[in-house]
C-alpha positions in Angstrom: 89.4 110.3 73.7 90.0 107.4 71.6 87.6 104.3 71.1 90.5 102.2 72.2 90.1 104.0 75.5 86.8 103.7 76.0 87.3 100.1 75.4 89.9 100.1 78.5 87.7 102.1 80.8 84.7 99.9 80.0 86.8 96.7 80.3 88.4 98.0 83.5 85.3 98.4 84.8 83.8 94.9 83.9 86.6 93.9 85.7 85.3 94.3 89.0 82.2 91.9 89.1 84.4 88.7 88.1 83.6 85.8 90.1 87.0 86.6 91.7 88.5 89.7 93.2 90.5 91.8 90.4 94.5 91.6 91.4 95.6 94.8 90.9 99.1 95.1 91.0 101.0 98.3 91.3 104.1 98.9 88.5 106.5 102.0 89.3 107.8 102.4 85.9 107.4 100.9 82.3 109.6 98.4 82.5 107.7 96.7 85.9 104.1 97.6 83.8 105.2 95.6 81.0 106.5 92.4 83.4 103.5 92.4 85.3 101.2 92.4 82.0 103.2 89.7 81.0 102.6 87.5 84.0 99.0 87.7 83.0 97.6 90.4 85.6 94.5 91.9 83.4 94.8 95.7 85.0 97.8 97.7 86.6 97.6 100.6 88.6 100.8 103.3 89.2 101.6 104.1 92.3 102.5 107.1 94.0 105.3 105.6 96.9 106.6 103.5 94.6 107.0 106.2 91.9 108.6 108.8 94.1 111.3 106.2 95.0 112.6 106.2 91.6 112.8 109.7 91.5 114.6 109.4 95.0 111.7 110.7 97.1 109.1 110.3 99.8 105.4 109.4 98.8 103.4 113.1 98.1 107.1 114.9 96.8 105.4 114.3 93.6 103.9 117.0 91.7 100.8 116.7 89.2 102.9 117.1 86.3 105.2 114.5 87.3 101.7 111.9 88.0 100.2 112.4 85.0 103.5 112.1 82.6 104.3 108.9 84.7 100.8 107.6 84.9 100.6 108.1 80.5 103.7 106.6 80.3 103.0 103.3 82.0 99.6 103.9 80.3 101.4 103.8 77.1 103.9 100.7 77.6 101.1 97.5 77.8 97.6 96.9 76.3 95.7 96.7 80.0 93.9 99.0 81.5 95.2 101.7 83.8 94.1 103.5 86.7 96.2 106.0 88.5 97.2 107.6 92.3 96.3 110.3 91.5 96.7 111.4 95.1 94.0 113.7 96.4 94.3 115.3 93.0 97.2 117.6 94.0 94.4 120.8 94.6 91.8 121.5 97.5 89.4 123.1 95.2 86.5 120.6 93.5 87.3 122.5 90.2 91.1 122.0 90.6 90.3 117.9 91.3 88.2 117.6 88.1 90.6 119.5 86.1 93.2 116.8 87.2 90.7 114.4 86.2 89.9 115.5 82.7 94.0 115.4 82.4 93.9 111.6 83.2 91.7 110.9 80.3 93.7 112.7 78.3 97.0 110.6 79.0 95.1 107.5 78.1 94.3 106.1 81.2 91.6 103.6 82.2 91.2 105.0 85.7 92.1 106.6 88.5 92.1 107.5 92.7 91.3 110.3 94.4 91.9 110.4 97.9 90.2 112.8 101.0 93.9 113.2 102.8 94.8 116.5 102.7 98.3 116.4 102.9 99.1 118.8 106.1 99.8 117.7 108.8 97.5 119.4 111.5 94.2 118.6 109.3 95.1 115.4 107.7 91.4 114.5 105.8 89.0 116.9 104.6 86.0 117.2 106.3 83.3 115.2 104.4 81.4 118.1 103.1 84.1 119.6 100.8 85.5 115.8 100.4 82.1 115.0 98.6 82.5 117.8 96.9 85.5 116.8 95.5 84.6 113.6 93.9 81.4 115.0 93.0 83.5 117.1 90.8 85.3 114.6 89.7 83.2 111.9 89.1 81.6 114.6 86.8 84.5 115.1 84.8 85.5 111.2 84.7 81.4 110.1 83.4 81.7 107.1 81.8 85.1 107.5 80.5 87.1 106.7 83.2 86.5 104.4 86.0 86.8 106.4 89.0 88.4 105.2 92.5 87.4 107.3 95.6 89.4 106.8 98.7 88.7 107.3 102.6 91.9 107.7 104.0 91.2 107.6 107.9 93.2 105.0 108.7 96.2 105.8 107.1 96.1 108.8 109.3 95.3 107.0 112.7 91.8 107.6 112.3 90.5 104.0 112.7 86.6 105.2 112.8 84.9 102.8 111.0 81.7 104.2 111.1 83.2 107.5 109.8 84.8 105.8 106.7 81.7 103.8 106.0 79.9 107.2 105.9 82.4 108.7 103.6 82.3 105.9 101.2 78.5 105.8 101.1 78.7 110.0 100.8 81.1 109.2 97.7 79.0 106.5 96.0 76.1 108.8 96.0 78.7 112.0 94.4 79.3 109.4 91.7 82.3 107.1 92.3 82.8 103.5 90.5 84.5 102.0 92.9 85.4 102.5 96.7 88.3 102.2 98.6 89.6 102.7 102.0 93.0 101.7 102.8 94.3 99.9 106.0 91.6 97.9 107.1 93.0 94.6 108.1 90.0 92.8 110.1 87.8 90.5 108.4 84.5 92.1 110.6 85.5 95.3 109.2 86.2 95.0 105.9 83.2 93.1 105.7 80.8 96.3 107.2 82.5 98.0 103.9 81.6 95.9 101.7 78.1 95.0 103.3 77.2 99.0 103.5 78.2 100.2 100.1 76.5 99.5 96.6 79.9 99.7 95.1 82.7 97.6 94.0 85.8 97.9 97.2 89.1 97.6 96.6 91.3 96.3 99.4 95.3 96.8 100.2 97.3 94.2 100.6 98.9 94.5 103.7 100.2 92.1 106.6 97.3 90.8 108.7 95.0 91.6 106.0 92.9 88.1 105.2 94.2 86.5 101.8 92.4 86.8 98.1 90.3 83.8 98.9 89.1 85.0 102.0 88.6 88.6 100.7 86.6 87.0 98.0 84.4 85.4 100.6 83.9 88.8 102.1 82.6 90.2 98.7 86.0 92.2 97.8 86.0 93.3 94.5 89.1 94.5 93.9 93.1 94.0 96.3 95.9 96.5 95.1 99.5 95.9 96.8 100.5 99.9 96.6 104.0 100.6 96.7 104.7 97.2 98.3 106.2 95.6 95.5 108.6 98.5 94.3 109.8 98.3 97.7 110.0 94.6 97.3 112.3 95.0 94.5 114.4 97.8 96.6 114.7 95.7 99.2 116.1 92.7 97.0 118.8 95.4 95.9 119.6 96.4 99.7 120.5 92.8 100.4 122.3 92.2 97.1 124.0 95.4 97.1 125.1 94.5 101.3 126.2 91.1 100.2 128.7 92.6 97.7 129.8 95.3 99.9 130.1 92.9 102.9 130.9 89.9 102.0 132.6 90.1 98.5 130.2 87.1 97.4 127.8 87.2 94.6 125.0 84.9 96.1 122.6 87.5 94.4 123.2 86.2 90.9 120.8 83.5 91.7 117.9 86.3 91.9 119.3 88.1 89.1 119.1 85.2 86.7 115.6 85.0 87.6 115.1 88.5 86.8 116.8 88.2 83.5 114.9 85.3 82.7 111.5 86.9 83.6 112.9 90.7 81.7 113.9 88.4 78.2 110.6 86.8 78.5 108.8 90.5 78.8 110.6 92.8 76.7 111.4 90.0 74.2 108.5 91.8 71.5 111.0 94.2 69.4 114.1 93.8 71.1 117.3 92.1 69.4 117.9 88.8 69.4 120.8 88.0 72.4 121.3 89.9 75.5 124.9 90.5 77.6 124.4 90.8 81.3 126.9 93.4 82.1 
């Protein structure tokens, strides 16, 4: 590992006790890492939805290869840190979930998730022995050198136990985990018991009916990741552009595409020619 990544982890981690919550916004390719760098967000994050749709699949078609390369690469294309999805590690075994661990350092990365969804259907989250197991392991692997994201998935999975997740996240805290995270909560009261019942940095999704930054602020939120929402963002402004030519034969688009253009010359302008053709 490089000193310049031991910089990123420790800066990543320093992140989280601003006297604001750390936007963490979530790029699905280089190109999207690079733009959001340049609108000044201090850390990025991949994620796993929005990657699969560039690859023309659903979120957890993605194999660990495929994480890791995409995760380095995004890694690779701006100076901030960054963490990645790395799923539930893509393995059921502890050893298998620090081995995927020790591969995220090695592609340069600042940080990274590890959720306790299992991925099958009939037994959607681990139970929360082996779960702690899991980040114990790979919180061991990550030590200092990579901020380490655990997730409690219940509510992603129609669990919505509170109690349950709060005793997951204080289970992972204790196996070693930086920072906590459990994805769906959209009440102030309960994302407020998180927050309140953890010694830990949470990160909160943006979601509808979530409370806004400021007020997530006021509930002690460290941390508010958006997930795959803005690569869907972006598909949906091709839907309605794409429908509008089809449909209508008129190019009312454009007017979001010179914005685009404007925003991509302003990003990509470091090492690229001078002049662009929109074509």
């Amino acid at each position: 590992m490089s000193d310049s990544q031991a910089a990123k982890a420790q800066r990543f981690l320093d992140l989280h006790s601003g006297d604001r919550p750390l936007l963490l916004p979530n790029p699905w390719d280089a190109g999207s890492a690079v733009l959001l760098a340049s609108l000044g967000f201090t850390a990025l994050a991949t994620t796993s939805s929005g990657f699969a749709a560039t690859l023309g699949r659903l979120d957890g078609q993605i194999s660990r290869e495929e994480a890791l390369a995409h995760a380095a690469a995004v890694a690779a294309a701006t100076d901030v840190p960054v963490s990645a999805d790395l799923e539930n590690g893509f393995a059921d075994a502890p050893g298998a979930v620090a081995d995927v661990v020790s591969a995220a350092i090695g592609a340069g990365l600042a940080g990274c998730s590890i959720e306790d969804a299992t991925g099958r259907d009939d037994d959607p989250i681990y139970d929360l022995g082996l779960a702690t197991e899991r980040i114990a392991a790979a919180a061991e692997a990550a030590g200092s050198r990579l901020v380490l994201t655990a997730r409690a998935e219940n509510y992603l999975y129609g669990r919505a136990e509170l109690g349950d997740t709060i005793a997951r996240l204080q289970a992972f805290a204790e196996a070693g985990a930086h920072v906590l995270y459990a994805p769906g909560l959209t009440s102030a009261e309960e994302i407020r018991a998180v927050v309140t019942s953890v010694d830990r940095p949470v990160n909160v999704l943006a979601v509808a009916g979530a409370p806004s930054v400021s007020e997530l602020a006021e509930l002690g939120v460290a941390r508010v990741s958006v997930g795959g929402s803005f690569a869907f963002a972006a598909i949906g402004a091709l839907v309605q552009a794409a429908t509008e030519f089809r449909d209508a034969g008129t190019y009312g688009y454009r007017a979001l595409s010179a914005r685009g253009a404007a925003a991509a010359d302003s990003a990509f302008a470091e090492g690229s020619s001078s002049g662009s053709m929109r074509r």
